[in-house]
C-alpha positions in Angstrom: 45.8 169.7 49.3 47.0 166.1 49.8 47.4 166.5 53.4 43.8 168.0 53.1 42.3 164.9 51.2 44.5 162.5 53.5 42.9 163.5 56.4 39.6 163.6 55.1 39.8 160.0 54.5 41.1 159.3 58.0 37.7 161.0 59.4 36.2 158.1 57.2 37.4 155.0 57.2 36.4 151.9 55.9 33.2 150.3 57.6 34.0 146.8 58.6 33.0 144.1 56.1 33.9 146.5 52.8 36.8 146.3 51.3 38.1 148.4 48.4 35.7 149.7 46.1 32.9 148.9 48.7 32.5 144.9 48.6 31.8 143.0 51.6 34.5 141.3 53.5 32.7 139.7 56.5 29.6 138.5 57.4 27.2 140.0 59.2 26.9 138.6 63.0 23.2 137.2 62.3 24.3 135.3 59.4 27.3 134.2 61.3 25.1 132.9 64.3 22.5 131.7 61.9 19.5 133.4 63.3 18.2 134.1 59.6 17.8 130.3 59.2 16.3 130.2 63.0 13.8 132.9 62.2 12.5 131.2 58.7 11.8 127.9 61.1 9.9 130.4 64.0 7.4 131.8 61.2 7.4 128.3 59.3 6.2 126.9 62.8 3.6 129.8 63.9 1.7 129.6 60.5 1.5 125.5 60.9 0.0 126.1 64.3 -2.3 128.6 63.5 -3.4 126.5 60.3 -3.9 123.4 62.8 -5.8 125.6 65.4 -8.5 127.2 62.5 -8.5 124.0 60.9 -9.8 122.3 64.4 -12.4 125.1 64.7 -13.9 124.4 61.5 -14.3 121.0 62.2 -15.9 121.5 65.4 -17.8 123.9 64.2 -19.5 121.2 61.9 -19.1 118.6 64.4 -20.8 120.1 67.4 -23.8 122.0 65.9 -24.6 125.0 67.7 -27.9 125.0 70.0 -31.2 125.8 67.7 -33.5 128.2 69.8 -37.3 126.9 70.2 -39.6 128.1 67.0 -42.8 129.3 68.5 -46.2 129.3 67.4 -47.3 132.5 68.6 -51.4 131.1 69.5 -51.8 127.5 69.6 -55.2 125.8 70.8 -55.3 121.6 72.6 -59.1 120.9 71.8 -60.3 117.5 73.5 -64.6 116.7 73.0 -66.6 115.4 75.5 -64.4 115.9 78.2 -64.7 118.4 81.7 -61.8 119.8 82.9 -60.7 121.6 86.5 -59.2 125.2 87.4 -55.9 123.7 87.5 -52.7 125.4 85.4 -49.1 124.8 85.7 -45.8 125.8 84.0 -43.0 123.6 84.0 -39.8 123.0 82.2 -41.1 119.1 81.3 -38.5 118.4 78.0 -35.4 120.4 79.1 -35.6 122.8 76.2 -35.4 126.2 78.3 -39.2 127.1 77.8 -41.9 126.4 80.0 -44.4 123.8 79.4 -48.3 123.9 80.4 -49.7 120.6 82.2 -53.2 120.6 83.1 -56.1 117.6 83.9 -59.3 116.6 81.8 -61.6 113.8 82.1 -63.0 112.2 79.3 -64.7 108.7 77.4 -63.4 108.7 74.6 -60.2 110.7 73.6 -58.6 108.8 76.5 -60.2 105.5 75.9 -56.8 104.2 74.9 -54.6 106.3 77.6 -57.6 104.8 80.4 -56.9 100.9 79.0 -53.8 100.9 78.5 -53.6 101.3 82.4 -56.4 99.0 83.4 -58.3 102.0 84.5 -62.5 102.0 83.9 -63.3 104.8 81.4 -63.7 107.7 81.6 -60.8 108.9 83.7 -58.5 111.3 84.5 -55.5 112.4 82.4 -52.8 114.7 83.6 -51.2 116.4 80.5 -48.1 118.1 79.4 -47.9 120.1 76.4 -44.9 121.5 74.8 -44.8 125.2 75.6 -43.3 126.3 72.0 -46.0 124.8 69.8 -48.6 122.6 72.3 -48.2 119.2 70.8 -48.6 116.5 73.4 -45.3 115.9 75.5 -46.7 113.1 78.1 -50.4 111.5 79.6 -50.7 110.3 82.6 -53.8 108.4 83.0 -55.2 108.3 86.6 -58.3 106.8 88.5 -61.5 109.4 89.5 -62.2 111.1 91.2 -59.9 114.3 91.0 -59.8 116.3 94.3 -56.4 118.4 94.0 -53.1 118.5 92.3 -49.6 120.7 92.9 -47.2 121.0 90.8 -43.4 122.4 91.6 -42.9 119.6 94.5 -39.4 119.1 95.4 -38.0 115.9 96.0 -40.5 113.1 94.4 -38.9 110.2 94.1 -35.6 111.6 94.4 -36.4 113.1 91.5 -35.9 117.3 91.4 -40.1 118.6 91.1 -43.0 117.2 90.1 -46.6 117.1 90.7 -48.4 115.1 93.4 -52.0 114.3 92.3 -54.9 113.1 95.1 -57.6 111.6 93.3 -59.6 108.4 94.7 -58.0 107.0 97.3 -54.5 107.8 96.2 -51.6 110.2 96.6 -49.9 110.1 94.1 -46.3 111.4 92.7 -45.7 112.1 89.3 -42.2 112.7 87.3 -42.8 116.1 85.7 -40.4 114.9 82.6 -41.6 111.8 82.0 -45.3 111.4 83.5 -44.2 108.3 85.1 -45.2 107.3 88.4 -42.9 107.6 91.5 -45.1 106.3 93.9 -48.3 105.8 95.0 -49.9 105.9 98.2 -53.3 105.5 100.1 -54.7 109.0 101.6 -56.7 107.2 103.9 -55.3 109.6 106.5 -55.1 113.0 104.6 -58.6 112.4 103.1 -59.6 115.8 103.9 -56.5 117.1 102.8 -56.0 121.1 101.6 -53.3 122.8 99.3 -51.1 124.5 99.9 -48.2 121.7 100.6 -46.3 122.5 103.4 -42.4 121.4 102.4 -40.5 121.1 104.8 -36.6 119.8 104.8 -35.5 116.3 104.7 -37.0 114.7 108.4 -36.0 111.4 107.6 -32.4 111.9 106.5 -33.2 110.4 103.1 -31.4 113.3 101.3 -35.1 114.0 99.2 -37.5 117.3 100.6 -40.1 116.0 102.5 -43.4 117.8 103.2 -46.8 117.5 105.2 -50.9 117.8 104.6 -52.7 119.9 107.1 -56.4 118.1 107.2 -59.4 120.6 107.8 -63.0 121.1 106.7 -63.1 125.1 106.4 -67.1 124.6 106.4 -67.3 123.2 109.3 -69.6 124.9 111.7 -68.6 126.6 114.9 -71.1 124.7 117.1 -69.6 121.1 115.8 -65.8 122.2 115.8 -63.6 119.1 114.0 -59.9 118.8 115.3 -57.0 119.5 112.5 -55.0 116.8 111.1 -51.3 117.7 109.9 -49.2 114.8 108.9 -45.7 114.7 107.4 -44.5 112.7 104.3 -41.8 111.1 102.9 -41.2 113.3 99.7 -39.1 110.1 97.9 -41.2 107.5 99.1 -44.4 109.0 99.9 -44.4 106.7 103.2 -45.8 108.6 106.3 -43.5 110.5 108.9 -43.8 110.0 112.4 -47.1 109.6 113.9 -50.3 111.8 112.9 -50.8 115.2 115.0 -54.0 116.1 116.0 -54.1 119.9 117.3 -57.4 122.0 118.7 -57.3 124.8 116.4 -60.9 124.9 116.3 -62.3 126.9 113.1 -59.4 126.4 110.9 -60.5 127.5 107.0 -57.1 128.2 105.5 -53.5 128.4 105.6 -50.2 129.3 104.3 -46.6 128.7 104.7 -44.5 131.5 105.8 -40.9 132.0 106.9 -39.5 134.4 108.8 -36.5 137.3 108.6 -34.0 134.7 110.0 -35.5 132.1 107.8 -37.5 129.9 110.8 -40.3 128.0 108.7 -43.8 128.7 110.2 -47.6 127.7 109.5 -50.0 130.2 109.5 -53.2 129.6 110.1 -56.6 131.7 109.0 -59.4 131.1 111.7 -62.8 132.4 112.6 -61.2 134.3 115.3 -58.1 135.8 112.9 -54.5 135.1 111.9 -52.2 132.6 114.0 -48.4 131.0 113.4 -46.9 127.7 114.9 -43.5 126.6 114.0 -42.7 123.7 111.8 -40.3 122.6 114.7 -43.2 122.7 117.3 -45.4 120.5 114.6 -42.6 117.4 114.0 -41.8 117.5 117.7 -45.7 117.1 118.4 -45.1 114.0 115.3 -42.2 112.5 117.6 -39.1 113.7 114.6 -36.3 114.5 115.6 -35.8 117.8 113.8 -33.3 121.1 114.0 -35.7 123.6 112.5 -35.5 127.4 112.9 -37.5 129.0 115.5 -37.8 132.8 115.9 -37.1 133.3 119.4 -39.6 136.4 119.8 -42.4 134.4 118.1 -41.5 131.5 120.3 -41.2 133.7 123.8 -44.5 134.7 123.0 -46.8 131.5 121.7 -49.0 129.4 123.7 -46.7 126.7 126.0 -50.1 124.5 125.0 -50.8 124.9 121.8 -47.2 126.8 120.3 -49.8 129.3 118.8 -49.4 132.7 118.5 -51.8 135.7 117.6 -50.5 137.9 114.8 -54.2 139.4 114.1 -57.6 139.2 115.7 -60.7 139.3 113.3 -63.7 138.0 112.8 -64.3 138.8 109.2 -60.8 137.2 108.3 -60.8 136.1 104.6 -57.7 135.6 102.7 -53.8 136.3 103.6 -51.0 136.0 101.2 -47.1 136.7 101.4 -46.2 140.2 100.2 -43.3 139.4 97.7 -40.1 141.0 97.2 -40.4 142.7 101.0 -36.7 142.9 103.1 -39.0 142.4 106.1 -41.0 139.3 105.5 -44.8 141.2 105.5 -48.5 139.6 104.7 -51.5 140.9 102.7 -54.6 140.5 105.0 -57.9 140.6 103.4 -61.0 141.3 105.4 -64.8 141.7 104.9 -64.2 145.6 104.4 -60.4 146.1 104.0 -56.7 145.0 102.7 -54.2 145.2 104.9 -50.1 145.3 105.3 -48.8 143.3 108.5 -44.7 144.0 109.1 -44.7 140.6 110.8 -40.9 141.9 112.7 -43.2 144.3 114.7 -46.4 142.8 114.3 -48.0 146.1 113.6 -49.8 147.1 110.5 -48.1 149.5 108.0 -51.5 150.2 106.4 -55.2 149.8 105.6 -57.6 150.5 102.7 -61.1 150.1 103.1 -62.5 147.9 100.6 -65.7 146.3 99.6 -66.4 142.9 99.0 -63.8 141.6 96.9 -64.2 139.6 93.8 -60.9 137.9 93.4 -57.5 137.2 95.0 -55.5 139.6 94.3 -52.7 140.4 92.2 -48.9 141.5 92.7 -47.2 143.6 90.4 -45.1 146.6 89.9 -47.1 149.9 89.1 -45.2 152.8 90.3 -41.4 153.5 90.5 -40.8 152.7 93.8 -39.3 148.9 93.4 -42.0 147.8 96.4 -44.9 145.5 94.7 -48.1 147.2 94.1 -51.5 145.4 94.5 -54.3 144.9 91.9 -57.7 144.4 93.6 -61.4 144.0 92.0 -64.3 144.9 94.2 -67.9 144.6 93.7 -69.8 148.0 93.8 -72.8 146.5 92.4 -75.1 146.6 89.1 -72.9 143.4 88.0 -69.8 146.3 88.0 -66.5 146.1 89.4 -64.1 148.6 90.5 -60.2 147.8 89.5 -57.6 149.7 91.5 -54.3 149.6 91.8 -53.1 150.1 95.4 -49.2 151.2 96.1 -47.6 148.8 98.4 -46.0 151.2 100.3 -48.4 153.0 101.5 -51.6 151.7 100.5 -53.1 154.8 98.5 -54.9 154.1 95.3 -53.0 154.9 92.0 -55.0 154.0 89.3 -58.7 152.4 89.0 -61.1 151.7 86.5 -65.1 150.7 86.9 -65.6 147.7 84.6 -68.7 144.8 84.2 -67.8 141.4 84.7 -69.7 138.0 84.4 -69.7 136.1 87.2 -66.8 133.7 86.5 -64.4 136.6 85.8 -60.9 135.3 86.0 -58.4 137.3 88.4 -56.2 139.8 87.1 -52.3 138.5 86.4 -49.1 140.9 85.9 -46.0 140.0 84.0 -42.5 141.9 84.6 -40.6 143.5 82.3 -37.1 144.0 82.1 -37.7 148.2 82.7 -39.1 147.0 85.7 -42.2 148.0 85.8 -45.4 145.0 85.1 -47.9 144.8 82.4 -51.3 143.8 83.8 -53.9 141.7 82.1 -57.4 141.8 83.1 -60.8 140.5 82.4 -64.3 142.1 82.3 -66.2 144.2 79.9 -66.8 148.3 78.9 -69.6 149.9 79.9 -69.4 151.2 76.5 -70.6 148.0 75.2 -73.4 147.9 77.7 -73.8 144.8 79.1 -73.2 142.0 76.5 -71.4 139.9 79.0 -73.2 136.8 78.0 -72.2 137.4 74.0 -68.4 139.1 74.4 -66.0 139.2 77.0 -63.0 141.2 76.8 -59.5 141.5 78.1 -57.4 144.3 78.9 -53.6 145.4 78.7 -52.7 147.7 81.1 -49.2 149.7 80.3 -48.1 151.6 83.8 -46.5 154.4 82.0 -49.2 154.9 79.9 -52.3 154.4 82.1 -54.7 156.7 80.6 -55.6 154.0 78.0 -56.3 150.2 78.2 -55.8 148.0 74.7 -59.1 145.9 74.3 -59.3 142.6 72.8 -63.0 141.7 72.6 -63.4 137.7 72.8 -66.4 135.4 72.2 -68.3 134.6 75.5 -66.6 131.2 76.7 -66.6 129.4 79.8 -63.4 130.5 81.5 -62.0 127.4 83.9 -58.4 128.8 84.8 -55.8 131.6 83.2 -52.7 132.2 83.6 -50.2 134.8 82.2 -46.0 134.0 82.2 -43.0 134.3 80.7 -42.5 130.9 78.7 -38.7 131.7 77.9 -36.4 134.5 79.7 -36.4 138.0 78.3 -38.5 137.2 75.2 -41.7 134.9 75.1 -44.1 136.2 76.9 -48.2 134.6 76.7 -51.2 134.1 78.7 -53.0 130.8 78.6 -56.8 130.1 78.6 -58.5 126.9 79.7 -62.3 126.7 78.8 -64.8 124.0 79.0 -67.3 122.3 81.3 -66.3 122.6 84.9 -65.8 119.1 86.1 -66.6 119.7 89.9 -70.1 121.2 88.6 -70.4 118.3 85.5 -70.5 115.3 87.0 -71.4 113.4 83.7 -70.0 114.2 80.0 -71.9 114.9 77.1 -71.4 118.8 77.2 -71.7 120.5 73.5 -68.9 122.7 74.4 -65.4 121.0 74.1 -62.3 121.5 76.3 -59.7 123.9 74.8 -56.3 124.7 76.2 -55.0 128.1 73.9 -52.2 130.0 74.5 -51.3 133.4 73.3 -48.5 135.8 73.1 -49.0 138.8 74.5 -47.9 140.6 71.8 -50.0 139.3 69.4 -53.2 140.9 71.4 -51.7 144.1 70.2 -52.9 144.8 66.9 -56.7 143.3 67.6 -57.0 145.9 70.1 -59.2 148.8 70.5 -58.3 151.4 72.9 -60.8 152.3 76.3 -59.8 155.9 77.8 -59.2 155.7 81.5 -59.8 159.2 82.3 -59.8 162.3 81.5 -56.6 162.7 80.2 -56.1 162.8 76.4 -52.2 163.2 76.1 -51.5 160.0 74.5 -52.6 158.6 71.1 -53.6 155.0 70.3 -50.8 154.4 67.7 -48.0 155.3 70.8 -49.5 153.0 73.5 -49.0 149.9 71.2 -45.6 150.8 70.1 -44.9 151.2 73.7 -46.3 147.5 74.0 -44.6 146.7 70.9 -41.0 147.4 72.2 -41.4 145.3 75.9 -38.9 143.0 77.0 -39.8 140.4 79.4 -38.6 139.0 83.0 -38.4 135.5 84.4 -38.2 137.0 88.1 -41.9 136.7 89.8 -41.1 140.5 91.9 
């Protein structure tokens, strides 16, 4: 039994550091190292640092305030009396705030009396305006001398300055910081007096390091028996002194034109004649000005232009009457209007894609996204007569009618407009009255809401009859504020004097806000879809910045 209990005890010995009766002879090895005192300093030293760290966030925090978003007024209204105003409208970020501002030009006698002095200018004259987007209180006036001809804004490089908006009125060109309404420069038109928008930018000619650009000089009335010469001449875009010398060219019935570039990027000028549709290159143009210049050419267009003139035919007509750039294309294409159709020209091939015939149209039209198909669809109003317009919507892939809709209209309709949303389809807003209503066009006007998915029904806002200058529907801030503007009043290239009753008002709207003052019209026959679901459709939209 003792040998037993003996050996048991050998099988168990003592474990190091007890002794007898189980008390602790050594130290264990941290506590002889002295990482327990090392490890108390580690997590003494982590909470200080993270103490420092939140106590540097807080202070910031309070510090550096964090970035307050715009509060909008959802409809505001800029009434001036006694004043005419033009169809001008432009959005532009003026006070750095992220939304878009509205400038636009009035004349007046006396709610510029001061704005006219204060510049040694006779009364009345013009005043260029920019308005804050968010709520429409006055950013900046820039008082100018009469009489207004044209304005663009959106020019890059005045004065060195980013974009702004170049204003020919008198005698004068003249630049004009879009921040600030102060003047860059100012310059005689004496040769541009004829002048026509659109500007033609072109890259810096004068190695300047600002955008420069050039007026093309036409009379688009100008009878075919007495032909007159164009005029194209190229500016400096920071100083607003001329380029080279003035180029005269024989394009001999000249009533329009656009800039266009091609699918490797070569900057062109179209041109819209009596005979049809012709291109010459930017390049040939500043050569012809004596600049040395390295613009693109396309070498097909250029192989097969005129050696004289450097014109080329893209389309023979003689009932040409508008041609704009199909957006959002990945081969560069035009819209061509005629007398009696709209076209598509692929401008790689120089063959049309399509044609619809048309009748007289009323309006330029509209680009926005109908269908499905991610190609920009095409909005056009034409006159079928009895003072009633048919609205269609043509796909721009193929040209076949989607949707249309026969409407009255008064004879200063404005054009339809589209806005995109992020679920990439457009909302359109359009102008014109019910047949419902018969025709009351001289008491009510309405406008319409048109929802592609549910295009059965349009939402009707009936408006008091107003004299409709300009209109213009954007988004004002990315992805949420969406509204229209309306600018009403006396026309001043119709009003030479003032005096009118009816004042000048600038109003803006949210789209949104249309919603609930809305009646429904039925397009159709098609009575799947109740009033209460189109506006919660309209309701839940969210908003792009992108034009296509």
């Amino acid at each position: 039994m003792a040998d037993a209990l003996g050996s048991g005890f050998e099988a168990e010995p003592l474990k190091g550091g007890e002794a007898e009766g189980g008390v602790s002879k050594k130290k264990s090895c941290t506590e002889k190292l002295g990482f327990s005192h090392l490890t108390s300093w580690r997590t003494a030293a982590f909470l200080l640092f993270l103490f420092l760290c939140l106590a540097v966030v807080f202070a910031f925090s309070f510090v550096l305030p964090c970035p307050v978003r715009p509060q909008y007024v959802s409809t505001w209204n800029r009434t001036l009396p006694d004043a005419v105003t033009y169809d001008f409208l432009a959005v532009e970020d003026t006070n750095e705030d992220k939304v878009l501002d509205v400038l636009f030009i009035y004349k007046d006698s006396e709610a510029s009396r001061n704005t006219c002095l204060s510049e040694d200018l006779s009364i009345p004259c013009l005043v260029l305006t920019a308005v804050d987007g968010t709520d429409g209180k006055i950013l900046w006036e820039r008082p100018l001398a009469v009489e207004f001809d044209w304005v663009e804004c959106g020019v890059k490089g005045l004065g060195h300055q980013g974009t702004g908006c170049l204003v020919a009125h008198a005698d004068n060109l003249t630049a004009i910081d879009k921040k600030t309404g102060l003047i860059r420069w100012q310059q005689s038109r004496s040769t541009v007096l004829n002048g026509n928008l659109p500007l033609i930018s072109i890259q810096d000619l004068n190695a300047d390091k600002a955008e420069d650009f050039a007026i093309l000089s036409y009379n688009p009335e100008a009878s075919s028996f007495t032909p007159i010469p164009s005029e194209l001449v190229f500016f400096s875009g920071k100083s607003g002194d001329q380029i080279g010398s003035k180029v005269y060219v024989d394009w001999n019935g000249v009533f329009g034109h656009q800039q266009f570039k091609t699918a490797s990027g070569a900057p062109y000028l179209l041109l819209l004649t009596k005979s049809g549709l012709y291109a010459v290159s930017l390049q040939h143009l500043a050569e012809l000005a004596g600049l040395e210049s390295a613009l693109k050419e396309e070498k097909s267009w250029k192989e097969n232009s005129d050696k004289n003139t450097g014109l080329l035919s893209l389309y023979q007509s003689d009932s040409l009457k508008r041609v704009m750039v199909f957006p959002g294309s990945s081969s560069p294409s035009l819209l061509v209007q005629t007398d009696s159709s709209v076209s598509l020209l692929h401008t790689d091939k120089l063959k049309m894609a399509w044609t619809t015939n048309t009748s007289t149209l009323l309006s330029v039209p509209t680009f926005g996204h109908f269908d499905k198909d991610g190609i920009p669809d095409i909005m056009i109003e034409e006159d079928i007569g009895n003072n009633t317009k048919r609205v269609l919507v043509l796909s721009g892939s193929s040209g076949v009618v989607l949707w249309e809709v026969n409407l009255l209209f008064w004879t200063q309709s404005p054009r339809p407009a589209s806005v995109l949303t992020l679920n990439t389809y457009s909302v359109f807003m359009l102008w014109g009255q019910s047949q419902s209503h018969g025709n009351q066009t001289n008491e009510m006007h309405s406008s319409f809401l048109l929802h592609p998915r549910y295009s059965q029904l349009l939402l009707e806002r009936r408006n008091p009859a107003q004299n409709i200058i300009s209109f213009k529907a954007t988004v004002l801030e990315r992805g949420r504020h969406a509204g229209y503007l309306v600018l009403t009043g006396p026309d001043g290239r119709q009003h030479a004097e003032l005096g009118e009753t009816e004042p000048v008002i600038l109003t803006k709207r949210k789209i949104k806000e249309d919603v609930p003052e809305s009646g429904v019209l039925r397009v159709g026959a098609d009575e799947s879809a109740a009033e209460a679901e189109v506006k919660e459709a309209f309701y839940r939209l969210r908003f792009s910045d992108a034009l296509f």
